[in-house]
N, C-alpha and C positions, 0 to 999 in steps of 0.2 A: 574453813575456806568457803568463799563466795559459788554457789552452784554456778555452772557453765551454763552459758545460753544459747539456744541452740539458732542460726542463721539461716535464714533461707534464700534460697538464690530466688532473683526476681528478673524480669525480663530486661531490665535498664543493668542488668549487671554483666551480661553476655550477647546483646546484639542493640546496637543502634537503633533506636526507633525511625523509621521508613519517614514517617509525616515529621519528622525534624532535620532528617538529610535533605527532605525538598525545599525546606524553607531556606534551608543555609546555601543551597546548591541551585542555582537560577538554570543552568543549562541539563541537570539531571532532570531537574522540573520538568523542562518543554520535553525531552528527551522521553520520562517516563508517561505523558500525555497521549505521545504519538502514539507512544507503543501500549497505551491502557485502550486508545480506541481502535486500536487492531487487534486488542485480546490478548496480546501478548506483554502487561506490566507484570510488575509484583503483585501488584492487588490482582488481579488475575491468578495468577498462579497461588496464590494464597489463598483464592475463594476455591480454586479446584483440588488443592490439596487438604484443606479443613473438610469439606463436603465431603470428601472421599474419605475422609478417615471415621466422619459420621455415620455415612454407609453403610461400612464396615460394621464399626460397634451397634450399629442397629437402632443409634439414638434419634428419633423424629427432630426433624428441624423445617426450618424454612427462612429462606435467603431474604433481609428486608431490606429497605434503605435503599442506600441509589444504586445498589447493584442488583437487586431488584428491579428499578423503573430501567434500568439498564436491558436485562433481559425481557422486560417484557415489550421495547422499542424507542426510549427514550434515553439518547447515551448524554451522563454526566458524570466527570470525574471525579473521584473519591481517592482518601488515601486509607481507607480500612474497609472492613468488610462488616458487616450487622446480621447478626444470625437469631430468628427465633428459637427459642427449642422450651418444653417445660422445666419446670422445677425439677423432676427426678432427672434427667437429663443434665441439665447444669451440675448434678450431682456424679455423673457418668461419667460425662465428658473430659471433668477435671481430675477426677480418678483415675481415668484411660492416657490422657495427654498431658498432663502437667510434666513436666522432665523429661516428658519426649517428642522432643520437636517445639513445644509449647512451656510460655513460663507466666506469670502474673504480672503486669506493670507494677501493682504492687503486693505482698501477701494475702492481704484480704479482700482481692480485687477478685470479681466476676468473670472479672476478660482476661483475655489473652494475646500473647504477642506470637504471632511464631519468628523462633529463635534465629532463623536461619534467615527468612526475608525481611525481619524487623517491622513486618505491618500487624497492624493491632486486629484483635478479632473480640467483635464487641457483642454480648449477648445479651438480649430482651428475653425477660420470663413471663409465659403466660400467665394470666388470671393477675399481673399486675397492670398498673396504668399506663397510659399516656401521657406525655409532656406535663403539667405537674405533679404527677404522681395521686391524683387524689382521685377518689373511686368515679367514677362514673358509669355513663353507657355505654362506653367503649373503655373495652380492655384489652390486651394481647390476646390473642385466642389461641387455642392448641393447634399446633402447625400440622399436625396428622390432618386434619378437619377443613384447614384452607390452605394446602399448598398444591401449586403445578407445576409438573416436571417442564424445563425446559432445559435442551441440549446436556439433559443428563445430572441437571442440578433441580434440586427443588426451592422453588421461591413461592411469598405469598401470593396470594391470587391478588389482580389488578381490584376487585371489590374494597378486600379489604385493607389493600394498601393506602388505597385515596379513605378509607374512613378512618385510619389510623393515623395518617398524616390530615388529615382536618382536625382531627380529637385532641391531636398534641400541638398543634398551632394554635386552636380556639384556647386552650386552657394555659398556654405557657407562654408570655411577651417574647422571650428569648430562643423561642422556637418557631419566629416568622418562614424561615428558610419552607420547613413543611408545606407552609400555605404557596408558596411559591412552587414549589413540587407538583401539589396538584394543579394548580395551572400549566404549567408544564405537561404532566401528562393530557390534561384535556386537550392542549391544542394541540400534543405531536399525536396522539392515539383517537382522539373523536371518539373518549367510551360517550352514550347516550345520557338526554336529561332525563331518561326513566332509573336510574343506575337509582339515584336520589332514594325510591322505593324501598331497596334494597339496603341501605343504609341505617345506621341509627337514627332515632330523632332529631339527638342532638346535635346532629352533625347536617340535618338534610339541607337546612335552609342555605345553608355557606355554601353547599354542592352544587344547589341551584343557581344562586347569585353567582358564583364566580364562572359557572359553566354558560349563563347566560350571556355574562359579558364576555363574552369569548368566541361561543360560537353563534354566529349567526345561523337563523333557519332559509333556506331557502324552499322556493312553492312552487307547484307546478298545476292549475285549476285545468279541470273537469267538467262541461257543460253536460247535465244529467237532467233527466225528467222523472224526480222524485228521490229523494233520499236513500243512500245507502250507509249500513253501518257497518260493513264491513270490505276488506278490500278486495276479497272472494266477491262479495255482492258487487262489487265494482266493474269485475273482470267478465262477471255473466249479463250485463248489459250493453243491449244491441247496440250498432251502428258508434263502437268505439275501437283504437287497435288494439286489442286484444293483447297482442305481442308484444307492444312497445311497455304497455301499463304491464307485463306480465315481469319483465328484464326490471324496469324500475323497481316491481316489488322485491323482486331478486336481490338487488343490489341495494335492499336498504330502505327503499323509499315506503311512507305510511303514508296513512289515511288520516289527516286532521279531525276528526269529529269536533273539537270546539270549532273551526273557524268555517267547515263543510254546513253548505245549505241543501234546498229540494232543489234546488235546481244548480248548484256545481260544488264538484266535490272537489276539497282543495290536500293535494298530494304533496308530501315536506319530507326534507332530510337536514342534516346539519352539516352534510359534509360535501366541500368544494367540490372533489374529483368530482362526484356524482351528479353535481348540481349543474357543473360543465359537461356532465354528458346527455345530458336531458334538453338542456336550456331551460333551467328552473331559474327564478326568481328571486330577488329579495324581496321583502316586503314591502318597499318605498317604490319598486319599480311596478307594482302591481296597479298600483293609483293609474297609470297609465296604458295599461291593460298587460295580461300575461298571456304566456304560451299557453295553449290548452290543445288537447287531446282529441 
């Protein structure tokens, strides 16, 4: 007699997948939209109940994807959740959750669906790749090492989010979306063109280039008698306001030293609000002459 094989329940066997009831459902769609950017959808509720059962078992994780660019200020809807966590973790997680509450899309799958909301819950393992999969500068990094709490959940940090979604746009056709992403967060959040630094190699020039076309700098000249190189050195020279150059620096605004002379020192930010509270400059208005201090 033929031995019995033995069957495993998979997540298509006991709950509806979430991202195939919207497609079929036009009015759940708009319905679950409303209610993802109040916080209150399934993927919502799905990202607080996986996180919390992480917690719980102690396994390091970190929230990526666009519920990530989510929390950290830029809302875009999604129908699943993207979770860092390591290799022994992946290991944990599916030991701790698989049959309860949680089952596989398929047997040999990574991810998971939870059973009861039908959204998928998709995990990234550190120390592999980015969008093709092939080794690089940029890997998934251990989420102990770059994640921030926000509102009691942890995600990656805004650094290395924009070099993880540049690493897997640059190396995958099929993963344009990323590169959009980062634009995206450049214009809703104004991280700076110094971030670039901080970055991998391979990644820095696209950070540049897409961050330049994006955001404009705006300037605000300084009539000075003799060069300063720094903005401290700015603020202890006479016969300037003191107070007004002290709130600029407060709020953002530097010292150019490439475009600063001995005789005016030229003050930038990238960001509108700022630039409207100042009456700073673009650069094309400067030909004309600018506000100075």
């Amino acid at each position: 007699m033929a031995a019995s094989k033995t069957v495993t329940s998979t997540a298509d066997d006991v709950a509806p997948a979430y991202e195939r009831l919207l497609r079929a459902d036009v009015g759940l769609s708009l319905d679950e939209m409303g209610r993802f950017f109040a916080g209150e959808s399934k993927v919502d509720e799905a990202l607080r109940r996986v996180t919390a059962r992480l917690d719980r078992l102690g396994i390091p994780y970190a929230v990526v994807g666009a519920m990530a660019m989510n929390a950290h200020g830029f809302r875009r809807v999604t129908s699943d959740v993207d979770i860092l966590v390591t290799p022994s973790g992946l290991d944990a997680l599916h030991a701790a959750l698989r049959g309860r509450g949680y089952l596989p899309p398929f047997d040999a799958s990574r991810h998971l669906r939870d059973t009861e909301l039908g959204v998928r819950i998709e995990f990234l393992v550190s120390g592999q790749y980015p969008g093709d999969g092939k080794p690089k500068d940029v890997a998934f990094p251990d989420p102990a090492d770059t994640s921030v709490v926000i509102r009691g959940i942890r995600y990656l940090n805004l650094e290395k989010l924009i070099e993880l979604k540049l690493a897997s746009g640059l190396s995958a056709a099929h993963r344009g979306r990323d590169l959009s992403d980062v634009e995206d967060l450049i214009n809703a959040l104004g991280p700076p063109l110094s971030l670039q630094d901080r970055l991998a190699p391979s990644v820095r020039e696209e950070y540049a280039r897409r961050w330049q076309a994006l955001r404009r700098p705006f300037y605000f000249l300084v009539p000075i008698a003799g060069a300063v190189a720094t903005f401290e050195e700015l603020l202890s020279r006479p016969n300037l306001d003191a107070a007004r150059l002290a709130a600029m620096r407060d709020d953002g605004v530097w010292l150019d030293l490439e475009h600063s002379t001995a005789d005016t020192a030229w003050l930038t930010t990238d960001d509108p609000a700022v630039a409207g509270r100042y009456d700073m400059e673009e650069p094309g208005d400067l030909m004309e002459g600018a506000p100075s201090a």
